[in-house]
LOZARO-586336 format. One record per residue (C-alpha): residue number from 1; residue in one letter; x, y, z. Coordinates in Angstrom, 3 decimals, padded with zeros to 6 digits. Layout:
<recs>
[NUM; 'A'; [X; Y; Z]]
...
</recs>
This chain:
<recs>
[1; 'X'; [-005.978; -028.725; -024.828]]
[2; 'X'; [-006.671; -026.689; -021.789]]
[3; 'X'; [-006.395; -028.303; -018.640]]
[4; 'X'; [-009.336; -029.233; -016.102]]
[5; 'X'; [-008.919; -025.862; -013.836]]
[6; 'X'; [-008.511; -023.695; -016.913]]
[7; 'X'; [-012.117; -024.918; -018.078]]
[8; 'X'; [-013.992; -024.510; -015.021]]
[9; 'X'; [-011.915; -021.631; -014.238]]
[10; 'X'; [-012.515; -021.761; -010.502]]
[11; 'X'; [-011.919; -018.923; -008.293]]
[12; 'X'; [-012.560; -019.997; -004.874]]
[13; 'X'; [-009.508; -022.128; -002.851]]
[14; 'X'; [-011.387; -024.488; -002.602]]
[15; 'X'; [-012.143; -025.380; -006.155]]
[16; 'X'; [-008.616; -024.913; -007.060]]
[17; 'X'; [-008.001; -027.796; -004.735]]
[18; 'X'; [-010.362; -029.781; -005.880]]
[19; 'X'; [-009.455; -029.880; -009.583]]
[20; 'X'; [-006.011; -030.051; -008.660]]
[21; 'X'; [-006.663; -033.372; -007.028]]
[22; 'X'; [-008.203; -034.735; -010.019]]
[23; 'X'; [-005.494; -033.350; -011.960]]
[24; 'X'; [-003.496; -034.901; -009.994]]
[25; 'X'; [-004.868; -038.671; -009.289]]
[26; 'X'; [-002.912; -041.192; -009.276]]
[27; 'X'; [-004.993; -044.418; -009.186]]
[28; 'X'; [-008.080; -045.054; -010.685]]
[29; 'X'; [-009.902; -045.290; -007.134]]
[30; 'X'; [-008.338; -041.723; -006.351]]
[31; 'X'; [-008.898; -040.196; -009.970]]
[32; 'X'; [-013.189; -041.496; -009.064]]
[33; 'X'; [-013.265; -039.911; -005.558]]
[34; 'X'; [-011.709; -036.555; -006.318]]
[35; 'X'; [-014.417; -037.026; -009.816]]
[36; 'X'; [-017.267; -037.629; -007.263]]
[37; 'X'; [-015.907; -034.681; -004.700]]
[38; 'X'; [-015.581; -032.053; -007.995]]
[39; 'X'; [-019.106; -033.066; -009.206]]
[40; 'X'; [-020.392; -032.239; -005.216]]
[41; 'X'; [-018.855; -029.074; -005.212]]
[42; 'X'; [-019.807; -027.702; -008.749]]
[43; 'X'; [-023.326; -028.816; -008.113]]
[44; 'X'; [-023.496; -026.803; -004.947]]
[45; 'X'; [-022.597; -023.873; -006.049]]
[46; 'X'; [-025.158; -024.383; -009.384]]
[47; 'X'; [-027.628; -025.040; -007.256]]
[48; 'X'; [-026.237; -021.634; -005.026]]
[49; 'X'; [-026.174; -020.096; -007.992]]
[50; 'X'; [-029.532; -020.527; -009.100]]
[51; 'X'; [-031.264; -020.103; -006.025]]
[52; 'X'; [-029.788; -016.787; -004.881]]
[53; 'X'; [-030.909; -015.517; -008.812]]
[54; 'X'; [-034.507; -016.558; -008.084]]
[55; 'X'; [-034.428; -014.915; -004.366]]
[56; 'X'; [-033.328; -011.453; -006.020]]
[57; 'X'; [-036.728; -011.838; -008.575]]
[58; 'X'; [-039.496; -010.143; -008.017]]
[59; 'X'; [-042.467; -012.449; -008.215]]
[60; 'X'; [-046.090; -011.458; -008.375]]
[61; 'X'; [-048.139; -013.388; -005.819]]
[62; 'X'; [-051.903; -014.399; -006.705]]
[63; 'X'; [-054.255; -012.823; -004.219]]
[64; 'X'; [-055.446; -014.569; -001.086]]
[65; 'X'; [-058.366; -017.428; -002.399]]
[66; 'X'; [-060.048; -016.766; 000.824]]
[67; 'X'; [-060.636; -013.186; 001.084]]
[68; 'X'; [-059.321; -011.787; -002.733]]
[69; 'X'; [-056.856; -009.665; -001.374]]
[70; 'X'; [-053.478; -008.767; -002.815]]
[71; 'X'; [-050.631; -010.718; -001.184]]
[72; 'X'; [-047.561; -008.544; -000.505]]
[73; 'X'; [-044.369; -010.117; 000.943]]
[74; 'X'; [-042.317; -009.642; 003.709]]
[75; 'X'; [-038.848; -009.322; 002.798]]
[76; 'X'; [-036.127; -012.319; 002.144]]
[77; 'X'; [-035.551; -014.521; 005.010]]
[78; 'X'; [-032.618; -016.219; 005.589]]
[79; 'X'; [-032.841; -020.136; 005.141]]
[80; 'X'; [-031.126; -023.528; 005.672]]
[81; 'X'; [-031.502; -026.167; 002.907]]
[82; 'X'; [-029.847; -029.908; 003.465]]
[83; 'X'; [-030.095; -031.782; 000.424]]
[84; 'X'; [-027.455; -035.032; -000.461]]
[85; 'X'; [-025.527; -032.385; -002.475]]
[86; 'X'; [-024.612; -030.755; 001.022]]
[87; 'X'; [-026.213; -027.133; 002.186]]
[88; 'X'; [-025.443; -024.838; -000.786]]
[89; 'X'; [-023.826; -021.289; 000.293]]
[90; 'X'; [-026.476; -018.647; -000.916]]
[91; 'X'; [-025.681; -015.193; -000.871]]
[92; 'X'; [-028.666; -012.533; -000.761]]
</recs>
């Protein structure tokens, strides 16, 4: 049976640490906060994840409703979202 890390296969330190913890929890209290802290951190970077692939889309914008015109846009502009899953790192 493969082990939590070799699952999620995470690349970044700071996943590595994190599964390690659960890994490596002791008491039940422990083995729920490192839980709680791994679900955080994989959420974030779904949610990173996801966000930067709809950024990169094109979308087509429906023209202006007041004067009909074609809406163009003006580039990507960079953003800070808060959310209770903490401010996921996007990458453009």
């Amino acid at each position: 049976m493969l082990s939590l890390a070799e699952s999620i296969r995470p690349t970044a330190p700071s996943m590595q640490r994190v599964c390690h913890a659960v890994e490596d929890a002791q008491a039940r209290t422990e083995l729920l906060l490192a839980a709680r802290t791994l679900a955080c951190v994989l959420a974030v970077n779904i949610v990173a994840s996801v966000l930067t692939t709809r950024a990169r889309c094109p979308t087509s914008l429906a023209p202006c409703p007041a004067c009909g015109t074609s809406v163009q846009r003006t580039g990507m502009v960079e953003r800070q979202v808060t959310s209770l899953l903490g401010p996921p790192a996007l990458s453009l």
